[in-house]
N, CA, C and O atoms as a MOPAC input file, in Angstrom:
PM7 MOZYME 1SCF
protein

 N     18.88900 1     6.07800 1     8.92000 1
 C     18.00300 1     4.95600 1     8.74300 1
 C     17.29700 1     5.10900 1     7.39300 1
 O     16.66400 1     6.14400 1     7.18500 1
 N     17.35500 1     4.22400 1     6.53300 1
 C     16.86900 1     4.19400 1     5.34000 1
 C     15.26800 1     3.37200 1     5.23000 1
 O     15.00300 1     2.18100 1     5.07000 1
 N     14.38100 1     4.58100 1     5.39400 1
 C     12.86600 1     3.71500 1     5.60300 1
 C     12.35200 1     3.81700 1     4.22900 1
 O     12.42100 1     4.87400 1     3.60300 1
 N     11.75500 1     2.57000 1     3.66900 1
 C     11.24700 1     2.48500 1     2.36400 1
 C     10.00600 1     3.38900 1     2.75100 1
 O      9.52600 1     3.04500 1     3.83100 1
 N      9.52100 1     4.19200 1     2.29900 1
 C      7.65000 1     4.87200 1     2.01700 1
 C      6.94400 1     3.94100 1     1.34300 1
 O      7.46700 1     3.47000 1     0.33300 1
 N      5.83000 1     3.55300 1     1.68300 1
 C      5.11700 1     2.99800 1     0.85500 1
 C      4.47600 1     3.86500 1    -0.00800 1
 O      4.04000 1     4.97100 1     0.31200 1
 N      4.38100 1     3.00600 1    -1.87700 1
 C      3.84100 1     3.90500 1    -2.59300 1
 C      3.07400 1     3.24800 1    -3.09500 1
 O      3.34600 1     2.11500 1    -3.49100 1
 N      1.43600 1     4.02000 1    -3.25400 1
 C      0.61100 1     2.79900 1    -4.22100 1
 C      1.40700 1     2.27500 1    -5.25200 1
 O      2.06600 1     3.14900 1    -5.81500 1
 N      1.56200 1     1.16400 1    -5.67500 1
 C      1.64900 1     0.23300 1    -7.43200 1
 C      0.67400 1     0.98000 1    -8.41700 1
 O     -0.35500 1     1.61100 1    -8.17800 1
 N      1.33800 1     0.70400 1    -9.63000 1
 C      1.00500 1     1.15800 1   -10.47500 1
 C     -0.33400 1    -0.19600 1   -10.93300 1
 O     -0.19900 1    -1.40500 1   -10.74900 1
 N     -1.48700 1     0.47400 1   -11.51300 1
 C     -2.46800 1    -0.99100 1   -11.77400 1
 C     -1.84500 1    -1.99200 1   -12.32400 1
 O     -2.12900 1    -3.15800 1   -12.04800 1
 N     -0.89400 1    -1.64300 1   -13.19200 1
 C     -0.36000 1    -2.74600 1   -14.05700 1
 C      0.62600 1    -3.94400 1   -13.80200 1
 O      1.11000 1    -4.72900 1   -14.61700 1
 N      0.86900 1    -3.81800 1   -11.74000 1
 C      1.93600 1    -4.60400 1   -11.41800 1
 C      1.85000 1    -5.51800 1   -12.22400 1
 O      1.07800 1    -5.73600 1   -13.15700 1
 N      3.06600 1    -6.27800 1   -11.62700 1
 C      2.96200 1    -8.10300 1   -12.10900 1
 C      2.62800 1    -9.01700 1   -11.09700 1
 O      2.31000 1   -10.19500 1   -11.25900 1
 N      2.75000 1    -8.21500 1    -9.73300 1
 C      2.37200 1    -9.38600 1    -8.95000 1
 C      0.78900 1    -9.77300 1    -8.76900 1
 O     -0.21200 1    -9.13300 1    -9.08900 1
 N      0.93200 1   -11.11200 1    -8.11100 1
 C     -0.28100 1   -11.89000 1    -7.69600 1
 C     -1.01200 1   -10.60900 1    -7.05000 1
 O     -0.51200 1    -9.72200 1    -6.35800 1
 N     -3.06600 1   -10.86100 1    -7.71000 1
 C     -3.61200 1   -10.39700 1    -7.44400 1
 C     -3.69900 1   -10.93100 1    -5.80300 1
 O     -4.51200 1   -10.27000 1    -5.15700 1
 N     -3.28400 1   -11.57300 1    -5.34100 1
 C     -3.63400 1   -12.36000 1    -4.07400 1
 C     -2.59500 1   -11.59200 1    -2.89600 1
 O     -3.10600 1   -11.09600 1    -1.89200 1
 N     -1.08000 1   -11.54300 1    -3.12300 1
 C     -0.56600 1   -10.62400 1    -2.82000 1
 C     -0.25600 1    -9.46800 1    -2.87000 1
 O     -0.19600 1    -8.63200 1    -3.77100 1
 N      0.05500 1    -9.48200 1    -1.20400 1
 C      0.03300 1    -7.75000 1    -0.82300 1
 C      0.99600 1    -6.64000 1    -1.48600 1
 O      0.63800 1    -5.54300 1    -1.91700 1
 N      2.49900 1    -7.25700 1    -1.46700 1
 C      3.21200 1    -6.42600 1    -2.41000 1
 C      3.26200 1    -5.16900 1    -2.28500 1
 O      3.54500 1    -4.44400 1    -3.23900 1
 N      2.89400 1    -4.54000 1    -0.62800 1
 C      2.99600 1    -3.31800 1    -0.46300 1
 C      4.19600 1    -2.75900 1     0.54300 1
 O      4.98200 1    -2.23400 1    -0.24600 1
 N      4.61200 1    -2.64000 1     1.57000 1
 C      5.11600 1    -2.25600 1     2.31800 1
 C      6.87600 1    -3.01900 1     2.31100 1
 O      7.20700 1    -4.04700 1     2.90000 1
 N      7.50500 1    -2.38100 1     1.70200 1
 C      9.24300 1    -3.97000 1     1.31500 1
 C      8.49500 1    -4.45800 1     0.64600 1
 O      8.07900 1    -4.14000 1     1.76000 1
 N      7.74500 1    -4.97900 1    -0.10300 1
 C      7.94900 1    -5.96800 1    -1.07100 1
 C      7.03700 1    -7.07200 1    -0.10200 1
 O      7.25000 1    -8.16100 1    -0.63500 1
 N      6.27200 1    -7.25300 1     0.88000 1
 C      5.69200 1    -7.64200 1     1.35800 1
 C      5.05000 1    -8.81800 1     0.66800 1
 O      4.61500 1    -8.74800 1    -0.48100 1
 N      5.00300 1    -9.99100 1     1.47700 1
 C      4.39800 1   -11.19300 1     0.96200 1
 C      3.13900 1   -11.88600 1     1.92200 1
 O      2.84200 1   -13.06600 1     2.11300 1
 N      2.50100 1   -10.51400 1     2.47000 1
 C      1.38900 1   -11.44300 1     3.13800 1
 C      0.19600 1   -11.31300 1     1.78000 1
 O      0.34300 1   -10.90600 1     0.62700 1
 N     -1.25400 1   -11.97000 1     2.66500 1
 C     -1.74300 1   -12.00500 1     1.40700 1
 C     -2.85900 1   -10.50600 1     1.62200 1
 O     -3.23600 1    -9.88700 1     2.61700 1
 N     -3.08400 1   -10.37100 1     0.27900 1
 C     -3.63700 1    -9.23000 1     0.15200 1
 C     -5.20300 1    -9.05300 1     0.50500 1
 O     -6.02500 1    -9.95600 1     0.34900 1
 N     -5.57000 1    -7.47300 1     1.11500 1
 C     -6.85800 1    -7.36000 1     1.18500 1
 C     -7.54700 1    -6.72500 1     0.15400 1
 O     -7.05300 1    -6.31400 1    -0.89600 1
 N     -9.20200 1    -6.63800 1     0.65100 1
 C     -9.73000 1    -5.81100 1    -0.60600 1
 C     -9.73100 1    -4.32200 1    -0.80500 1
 O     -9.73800 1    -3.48800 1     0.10000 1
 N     -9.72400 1    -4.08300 1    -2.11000 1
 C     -9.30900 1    -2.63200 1    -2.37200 1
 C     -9.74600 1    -1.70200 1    -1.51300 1
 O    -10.89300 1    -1.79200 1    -1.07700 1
 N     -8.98300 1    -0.75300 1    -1.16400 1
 C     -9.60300 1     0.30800 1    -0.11900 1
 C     -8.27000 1     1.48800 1    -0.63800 1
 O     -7.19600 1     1.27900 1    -1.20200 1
 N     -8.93800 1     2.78800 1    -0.13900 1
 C     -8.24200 1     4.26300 1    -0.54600 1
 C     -6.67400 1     3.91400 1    -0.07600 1
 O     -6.41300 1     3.18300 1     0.88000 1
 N     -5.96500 1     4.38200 1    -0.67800 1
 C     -4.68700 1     4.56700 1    -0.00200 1
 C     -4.50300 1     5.90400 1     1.06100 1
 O     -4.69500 1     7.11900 1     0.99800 1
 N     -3.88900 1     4.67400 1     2.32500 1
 C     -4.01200 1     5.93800 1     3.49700 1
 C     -3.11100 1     7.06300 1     3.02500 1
 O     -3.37500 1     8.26000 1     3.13300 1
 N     -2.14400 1     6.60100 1     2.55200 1
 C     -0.84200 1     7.50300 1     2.63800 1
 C     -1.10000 1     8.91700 1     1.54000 1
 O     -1.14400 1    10.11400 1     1.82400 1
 N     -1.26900 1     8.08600 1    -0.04800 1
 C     -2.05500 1     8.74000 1    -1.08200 1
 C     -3.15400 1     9.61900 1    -0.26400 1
 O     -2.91500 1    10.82300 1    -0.36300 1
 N     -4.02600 1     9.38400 1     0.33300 1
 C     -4.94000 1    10.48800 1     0.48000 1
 C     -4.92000 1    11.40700 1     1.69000 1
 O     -5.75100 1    12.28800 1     1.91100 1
 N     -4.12600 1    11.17300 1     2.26600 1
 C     -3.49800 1    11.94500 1     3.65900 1
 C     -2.42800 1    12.93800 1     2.91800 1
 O     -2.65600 1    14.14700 1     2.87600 1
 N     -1.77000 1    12.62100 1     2.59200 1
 C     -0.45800 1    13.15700 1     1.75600 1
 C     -0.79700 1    14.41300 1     0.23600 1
 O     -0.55100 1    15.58600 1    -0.04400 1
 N     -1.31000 1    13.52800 1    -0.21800 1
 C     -1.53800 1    14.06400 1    -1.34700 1
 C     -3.10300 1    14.16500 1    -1.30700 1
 O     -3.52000 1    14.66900 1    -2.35000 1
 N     -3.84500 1    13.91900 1    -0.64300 1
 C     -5.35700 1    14.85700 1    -1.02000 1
 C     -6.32600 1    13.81700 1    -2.41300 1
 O     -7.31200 1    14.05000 1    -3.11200 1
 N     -5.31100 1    12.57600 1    -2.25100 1
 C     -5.67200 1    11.67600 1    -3.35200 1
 C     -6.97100 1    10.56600 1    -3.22000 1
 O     -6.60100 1     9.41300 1    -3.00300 1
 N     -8.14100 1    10.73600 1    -3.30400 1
 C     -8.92700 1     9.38500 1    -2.67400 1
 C     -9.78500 1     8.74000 1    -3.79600 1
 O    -10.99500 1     8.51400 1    -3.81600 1
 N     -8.72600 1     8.48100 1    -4.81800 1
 C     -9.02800 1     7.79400 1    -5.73900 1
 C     -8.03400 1     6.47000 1    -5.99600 1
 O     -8.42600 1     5.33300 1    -6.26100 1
 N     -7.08700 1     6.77100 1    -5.89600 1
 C     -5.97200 1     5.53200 1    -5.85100 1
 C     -5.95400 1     4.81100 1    -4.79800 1
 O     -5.63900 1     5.24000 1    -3.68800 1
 N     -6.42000 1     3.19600 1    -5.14900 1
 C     -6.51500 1     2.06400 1    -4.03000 1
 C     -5.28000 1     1.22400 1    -3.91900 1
 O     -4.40600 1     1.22600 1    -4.78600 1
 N     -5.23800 1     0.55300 1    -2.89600 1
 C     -4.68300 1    -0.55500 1    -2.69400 1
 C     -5.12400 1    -1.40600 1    -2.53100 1
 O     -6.25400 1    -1.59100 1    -2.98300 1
 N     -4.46900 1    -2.38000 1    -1.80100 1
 C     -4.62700 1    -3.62700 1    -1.62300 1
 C     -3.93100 1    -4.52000 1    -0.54700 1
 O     -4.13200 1    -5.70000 1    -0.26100 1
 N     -2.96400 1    -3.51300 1     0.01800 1
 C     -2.14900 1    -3.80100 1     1.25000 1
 C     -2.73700 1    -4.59700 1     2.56800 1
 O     -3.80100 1    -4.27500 1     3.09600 1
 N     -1.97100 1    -5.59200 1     2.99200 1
 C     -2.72000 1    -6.21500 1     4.36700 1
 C     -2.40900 1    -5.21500 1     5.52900 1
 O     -1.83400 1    -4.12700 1     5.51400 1
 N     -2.84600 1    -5.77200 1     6.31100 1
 C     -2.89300 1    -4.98700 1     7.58700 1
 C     -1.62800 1    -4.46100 1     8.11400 1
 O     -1.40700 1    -3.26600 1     8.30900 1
 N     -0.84600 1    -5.38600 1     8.32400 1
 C      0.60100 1    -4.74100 1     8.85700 1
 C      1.30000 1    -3.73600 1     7.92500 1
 O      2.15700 1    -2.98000 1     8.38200 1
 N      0.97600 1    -3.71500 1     6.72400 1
 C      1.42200 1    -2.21600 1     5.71000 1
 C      0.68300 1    -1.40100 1     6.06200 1
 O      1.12100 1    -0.30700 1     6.41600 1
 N     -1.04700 1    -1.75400 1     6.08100 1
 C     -1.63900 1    -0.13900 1     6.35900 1
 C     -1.23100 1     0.22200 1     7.56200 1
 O     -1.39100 1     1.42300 1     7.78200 1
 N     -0.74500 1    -0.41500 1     8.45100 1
 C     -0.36700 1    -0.22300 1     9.81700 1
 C      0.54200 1     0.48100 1     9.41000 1
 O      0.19500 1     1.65100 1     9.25200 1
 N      1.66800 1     0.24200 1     9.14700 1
 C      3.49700 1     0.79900 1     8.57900 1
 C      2.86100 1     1.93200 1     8.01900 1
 O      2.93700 1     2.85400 1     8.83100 1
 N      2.17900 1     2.32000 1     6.83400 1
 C      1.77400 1     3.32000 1     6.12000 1
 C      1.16100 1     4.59300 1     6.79600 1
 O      1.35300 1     5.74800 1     6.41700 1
 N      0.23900 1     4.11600 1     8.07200 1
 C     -0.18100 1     5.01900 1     8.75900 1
 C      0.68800 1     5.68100 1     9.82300 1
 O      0.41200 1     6.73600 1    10.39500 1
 N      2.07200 1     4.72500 1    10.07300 1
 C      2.69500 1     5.15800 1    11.03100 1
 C      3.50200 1     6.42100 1    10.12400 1
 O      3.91900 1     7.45200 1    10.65000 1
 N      3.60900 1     6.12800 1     8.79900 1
 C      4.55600 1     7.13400 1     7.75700 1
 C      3.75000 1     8.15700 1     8.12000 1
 O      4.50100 1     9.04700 1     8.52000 1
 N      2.47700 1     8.55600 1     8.20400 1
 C      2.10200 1     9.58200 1     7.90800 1
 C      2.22400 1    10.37800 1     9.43800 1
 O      1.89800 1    11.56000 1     9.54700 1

């Protein structure tokens, strides 16, 4: 089974600040910045945000 990981974006995406663009390529719309679960579970990181809606941080938390 080939599961994408979600990885924070780099600040500089191109996509809409409005979309989520996190989890596949995801097209719901986006929330406000908050830590990345995965980034700071994983890597000890709680400086890099996202922006992911709910059903990614959901997916993201299930990665971890």
């Amino acid at each position: 089974m080939n599961k994408k990981l979600f990885v924070a974006p780099p600040e500089n995406k191109e996509e809409p600040k409005n979309m989520c663009g996190g989890y596949g390529n995801c097209q719901n719309a986006a929330q406000g910045d908050h830590t990345c679960p995965f980034s700071e579970e994983i890597h000890g990181d709680c400086e890099t945000t996202c922006n992911c809606c709910d059903d990614c941080q959901h997916e993201c938390a299930m990665d971890i």
